[in-house]
C-alpha positions in Angstrom: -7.9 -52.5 -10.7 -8.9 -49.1 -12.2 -8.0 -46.2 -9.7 -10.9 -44.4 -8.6 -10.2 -41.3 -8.4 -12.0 -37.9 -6.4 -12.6 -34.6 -8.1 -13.2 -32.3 -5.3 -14.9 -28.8 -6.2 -15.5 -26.2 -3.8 -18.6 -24.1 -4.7 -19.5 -20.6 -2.6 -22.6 -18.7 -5.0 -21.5 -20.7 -7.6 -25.2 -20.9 -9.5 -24.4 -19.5 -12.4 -21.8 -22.0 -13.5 -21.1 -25.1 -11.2 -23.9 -27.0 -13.8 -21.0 -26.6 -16.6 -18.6 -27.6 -13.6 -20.1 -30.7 -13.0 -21.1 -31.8 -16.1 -17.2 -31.6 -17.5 -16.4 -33.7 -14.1 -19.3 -36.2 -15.4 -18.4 -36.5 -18.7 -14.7 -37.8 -18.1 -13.1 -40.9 -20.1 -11.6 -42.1 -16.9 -15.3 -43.8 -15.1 -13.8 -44.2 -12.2 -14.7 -41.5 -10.6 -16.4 -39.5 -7.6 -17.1 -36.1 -7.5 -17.3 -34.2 -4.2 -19.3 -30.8 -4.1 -17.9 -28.8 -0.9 -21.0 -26.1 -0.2 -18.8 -23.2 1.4 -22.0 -21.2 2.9 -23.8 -20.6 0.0 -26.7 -18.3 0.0 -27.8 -18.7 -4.1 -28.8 -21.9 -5.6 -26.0 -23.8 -5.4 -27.1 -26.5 -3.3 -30.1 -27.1 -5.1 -28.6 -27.4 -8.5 -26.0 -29.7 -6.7 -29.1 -32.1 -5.3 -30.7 -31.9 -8.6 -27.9 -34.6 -9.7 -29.0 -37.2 -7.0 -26.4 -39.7 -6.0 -23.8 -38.9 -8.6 -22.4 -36.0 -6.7 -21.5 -36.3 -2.8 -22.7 -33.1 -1.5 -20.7 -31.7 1.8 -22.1 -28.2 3.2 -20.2 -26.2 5.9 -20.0 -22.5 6.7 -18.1 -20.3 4.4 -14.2 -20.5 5.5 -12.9 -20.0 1.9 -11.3 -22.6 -1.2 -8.6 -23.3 1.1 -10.4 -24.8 4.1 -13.0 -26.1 1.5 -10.9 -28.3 -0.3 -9.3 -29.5 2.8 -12.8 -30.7 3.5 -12.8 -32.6 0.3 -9.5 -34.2 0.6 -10.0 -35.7 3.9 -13.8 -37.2 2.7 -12.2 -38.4 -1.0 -11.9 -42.3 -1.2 -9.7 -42.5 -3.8 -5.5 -42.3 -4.3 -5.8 -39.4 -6.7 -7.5 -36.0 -6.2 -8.5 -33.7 -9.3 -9.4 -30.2 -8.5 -11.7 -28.7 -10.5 -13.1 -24.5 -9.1 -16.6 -24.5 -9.3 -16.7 -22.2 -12.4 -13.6 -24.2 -14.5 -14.3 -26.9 -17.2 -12.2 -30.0 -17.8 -11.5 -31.5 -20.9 -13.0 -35.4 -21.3 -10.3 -36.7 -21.2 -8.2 -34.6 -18.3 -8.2 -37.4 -15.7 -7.4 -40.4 -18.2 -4.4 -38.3 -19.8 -2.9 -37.2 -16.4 -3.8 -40.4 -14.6 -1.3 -42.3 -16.8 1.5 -39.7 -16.3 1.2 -40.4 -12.5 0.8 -44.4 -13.2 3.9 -44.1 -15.2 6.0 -42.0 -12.6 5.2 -43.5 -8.8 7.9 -40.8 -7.3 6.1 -37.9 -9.0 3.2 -36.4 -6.8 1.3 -34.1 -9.5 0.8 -34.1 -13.1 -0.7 -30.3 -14.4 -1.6 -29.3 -17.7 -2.0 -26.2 -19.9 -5.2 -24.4 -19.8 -7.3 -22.1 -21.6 -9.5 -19.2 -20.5 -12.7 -19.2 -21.4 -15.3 -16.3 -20.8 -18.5 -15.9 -18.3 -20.6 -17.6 -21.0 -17.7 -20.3 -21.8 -16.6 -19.2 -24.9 -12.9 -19.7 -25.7 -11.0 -16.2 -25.2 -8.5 -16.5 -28.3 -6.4 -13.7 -27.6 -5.3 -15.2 -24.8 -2.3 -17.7 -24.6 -2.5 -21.1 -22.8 -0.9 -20.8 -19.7 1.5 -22.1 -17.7 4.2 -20.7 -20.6 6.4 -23.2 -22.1 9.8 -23.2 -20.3 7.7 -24.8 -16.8 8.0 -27.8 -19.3 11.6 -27.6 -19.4 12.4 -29.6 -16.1 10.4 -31.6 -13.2 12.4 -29.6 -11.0 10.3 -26.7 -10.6 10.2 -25.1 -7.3 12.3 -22.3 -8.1 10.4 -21.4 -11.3 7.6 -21.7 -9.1 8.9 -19.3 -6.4 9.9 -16.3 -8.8 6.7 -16.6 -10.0 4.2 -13.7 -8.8 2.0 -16.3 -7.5 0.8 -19.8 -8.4 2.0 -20.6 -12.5 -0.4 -24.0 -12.4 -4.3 -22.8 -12.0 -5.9 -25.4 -9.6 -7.9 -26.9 -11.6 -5.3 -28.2 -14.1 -3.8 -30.8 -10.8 -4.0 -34.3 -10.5 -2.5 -35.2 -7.3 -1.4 -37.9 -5.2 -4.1 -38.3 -1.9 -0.5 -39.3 -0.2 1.2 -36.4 -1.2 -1.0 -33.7 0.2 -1.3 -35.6 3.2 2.7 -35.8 4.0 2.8 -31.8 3.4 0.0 -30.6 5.2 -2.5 -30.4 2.8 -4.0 -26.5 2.5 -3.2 -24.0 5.2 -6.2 -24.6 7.7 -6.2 -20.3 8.1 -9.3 -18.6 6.9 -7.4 -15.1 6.7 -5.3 -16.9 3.8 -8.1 -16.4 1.2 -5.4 -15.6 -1.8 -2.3 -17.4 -2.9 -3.5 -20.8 -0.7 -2.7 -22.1 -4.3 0.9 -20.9 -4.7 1.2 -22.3 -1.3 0.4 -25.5 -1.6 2.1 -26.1 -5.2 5.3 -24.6 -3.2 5.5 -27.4 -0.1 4.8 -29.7 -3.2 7.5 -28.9 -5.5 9.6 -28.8 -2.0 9.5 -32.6 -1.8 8.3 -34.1 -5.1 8.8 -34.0 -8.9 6.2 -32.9 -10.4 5.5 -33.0 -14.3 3.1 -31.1 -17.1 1.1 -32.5 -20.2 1.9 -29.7 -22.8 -1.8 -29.7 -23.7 -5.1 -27.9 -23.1 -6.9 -30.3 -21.1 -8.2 -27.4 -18.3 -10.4 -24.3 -18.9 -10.2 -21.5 -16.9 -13.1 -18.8 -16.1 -11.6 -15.1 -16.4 -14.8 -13.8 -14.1 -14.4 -9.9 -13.4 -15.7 -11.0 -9.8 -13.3 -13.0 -9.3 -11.1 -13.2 -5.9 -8.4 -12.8 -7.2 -8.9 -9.3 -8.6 -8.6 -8.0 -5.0 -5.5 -6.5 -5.1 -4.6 -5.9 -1.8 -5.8 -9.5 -0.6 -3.2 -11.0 -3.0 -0.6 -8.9 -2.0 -1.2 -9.8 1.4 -1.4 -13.5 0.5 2.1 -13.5 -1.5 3.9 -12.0 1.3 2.5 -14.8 3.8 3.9 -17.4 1.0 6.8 -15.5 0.2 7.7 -15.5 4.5 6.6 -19.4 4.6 8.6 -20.5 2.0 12.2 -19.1 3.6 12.0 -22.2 5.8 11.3 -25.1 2.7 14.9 -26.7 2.2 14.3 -26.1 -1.4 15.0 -23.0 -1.2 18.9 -22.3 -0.4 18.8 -24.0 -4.3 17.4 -20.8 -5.1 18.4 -18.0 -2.9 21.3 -17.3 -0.5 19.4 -15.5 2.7 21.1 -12.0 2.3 19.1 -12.8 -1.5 16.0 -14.0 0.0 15.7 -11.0 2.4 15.4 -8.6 -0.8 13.4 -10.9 -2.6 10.8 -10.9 0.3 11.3 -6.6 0.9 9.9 -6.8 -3.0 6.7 -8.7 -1.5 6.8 -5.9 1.2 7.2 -2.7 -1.0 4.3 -4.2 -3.6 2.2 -4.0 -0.3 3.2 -0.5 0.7 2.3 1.2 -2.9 -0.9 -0.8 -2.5 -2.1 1.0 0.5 -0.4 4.3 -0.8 -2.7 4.0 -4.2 -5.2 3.1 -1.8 -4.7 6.6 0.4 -3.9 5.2 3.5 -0.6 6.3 4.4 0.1 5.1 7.8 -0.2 1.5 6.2 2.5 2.6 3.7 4.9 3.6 6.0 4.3 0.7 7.6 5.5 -1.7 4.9 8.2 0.6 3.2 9.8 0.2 6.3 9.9 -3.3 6.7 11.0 -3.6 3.0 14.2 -1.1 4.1 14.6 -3.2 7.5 14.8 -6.2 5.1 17.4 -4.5 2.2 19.4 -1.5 3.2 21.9 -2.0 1.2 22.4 -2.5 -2.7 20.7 -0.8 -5.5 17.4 -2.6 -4.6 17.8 -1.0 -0.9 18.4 2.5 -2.5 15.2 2.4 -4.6 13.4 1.5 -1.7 15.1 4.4 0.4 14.2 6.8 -2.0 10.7 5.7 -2.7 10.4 5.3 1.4 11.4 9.1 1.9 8.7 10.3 -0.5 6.1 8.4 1.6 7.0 9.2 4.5 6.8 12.9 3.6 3.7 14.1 5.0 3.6 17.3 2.9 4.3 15.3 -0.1 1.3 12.7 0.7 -1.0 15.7 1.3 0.0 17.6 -1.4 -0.5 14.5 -3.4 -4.3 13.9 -2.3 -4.9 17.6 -2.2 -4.2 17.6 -6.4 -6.5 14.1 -6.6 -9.2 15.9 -5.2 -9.2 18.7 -7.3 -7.9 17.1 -10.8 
């Protein structure tokens, strides 16, 4: 029998592209397919250009809790083995599902099959002087994790996933935490990797939308979010492959001191004191631990901090 498989797509004010969306989801060489819309709270026309496509799309609205939650939603309503991601404003080759279908067909231990993508700009136009991502050496090997972890965040954009229904069951599927609005990805692809080969098409079968809106540009949030993965990920046995704990503790004080010199660029110092802190409770030792020491007694200077905002304000 042909595998039906479920592309789920969470949209939140997503007018201005989900059409494109949708029609690449439409338009795939593999027919056996559904195509779940998850309505996050929209407020634009969204749901109406969604309805316009009658019963070809299955349509689920909820109150905004984020891509995270939202795609939770569409896993646990999909009917078929295999979920394909696809954002709202992304664009799949025709041929995405077929081609990564047969990798998984071919491999039954392997839980995901990603490809290389492309970004594209607002009006969908291929952006040339950008590489494909992810780069070549997450080729190399199906055993990833550790590539994945020294990553700064997630190396395999959402959309580019095929992925066994029975895999994200058995690791949890998303985080259900709608504070976790940034690296939910990186996450995921992490408890993944934990338990399962996963393997890559070295092709462009996945287009990405580089939108100057875009969540991801929030700084802060993503700081916040790579800590929170950075702290889960200490517990995956995967890990120890990777890191020894004394290694892992200044590997995670990085995550800590990106924070602080967020909030310190940002002008609130308190914050930055904060998180230099942790970063030196973390490392105190080692040549990472005497950066940090140094960079932590500038901070916490008081006269330095207001000195420094005193020249911002008149330069």
């Amino acid at each position: 029998m042909t595998p039906l498989v479920s592309i789920v797509m969470p949209a939140y004010d997503s007018a201005s592209y989900i059409r494109q969306a949708i029609d690449s989801c439409l338009a795939q060489t593999h027919q056996a397919i559904e195509l779940i819309v998850i309505d996050d709270g929209s407020s634009d026309d969204t749901v109406a250009i969604v309805q316009s496509y009658g019963d070809a799309i299955r349509l689920i609205q909820q109150s905004n809790q984020g891509p995270a939650i939202a795609r939770n939603t569409g896993i646990t309503n999909a009917n078929g083995a295999f979920i394909q991601f696809c954002d709202s404003d992304d664009v799949l080759h025709p041929e995405k599902v077929a081609r990564s279908l047969v990798v998984l067909q071919s491999h039954p231990d392997v839980a995901l099959v990603y490809t290389l993508m492309q970004a594209i700009s607002n009006d969908g136009a291929v952006i040339t002087e950008r590489d494909p991502e992810p780069l070549d050496h997450y080729f190399e090997t199906t055993a990833l994790f550790c590539k994945i972890l020294n990553h700064i965040g997630s190396p395999l954009q959402t959309s580019t996933l095929l992925v066994r229904k029975s895999a994200l069951e058995a690791v949890g599927m998303y985080r259900a935490d709608v504070d976790q609005r940034c690296a939910e990805d990186w996450d995921l692809l992490l408890r993944l990797a934990d338990q399962y080969p996963i393997m890559g098409i070295h092709d462009v079968l996945t287009y990405y939308r580089m939108r100057s809106d875009s969540l991801s540009r929030d700084a802060l949030l993503m700081a916040q979010g790579r800590l929170q993965t950075t702290q889960y990920a200490r517990d995956y046995p995967s890990r120890r492959a990777c890191y020894s704990d004394a290694a892992y503790n200044q590997f995670e004080a990085g995550r800590w001191h990106q924070l602080a010199m967020i909030h310190w660029r940002n002008g609130d110092a308190p914050s930055a004191r904060r998180y230099f802190w942790k970063a030196i409770g973390l490392t105190s030792q080692g040549r990472i631990g005497r950066v940090l020491a140094i960079l932590t007694s500038i901070v916490l200077s008081s006269k330095h901090y207001e000195s420094l905002m005193a020249r911002r304000a008149t330069s």
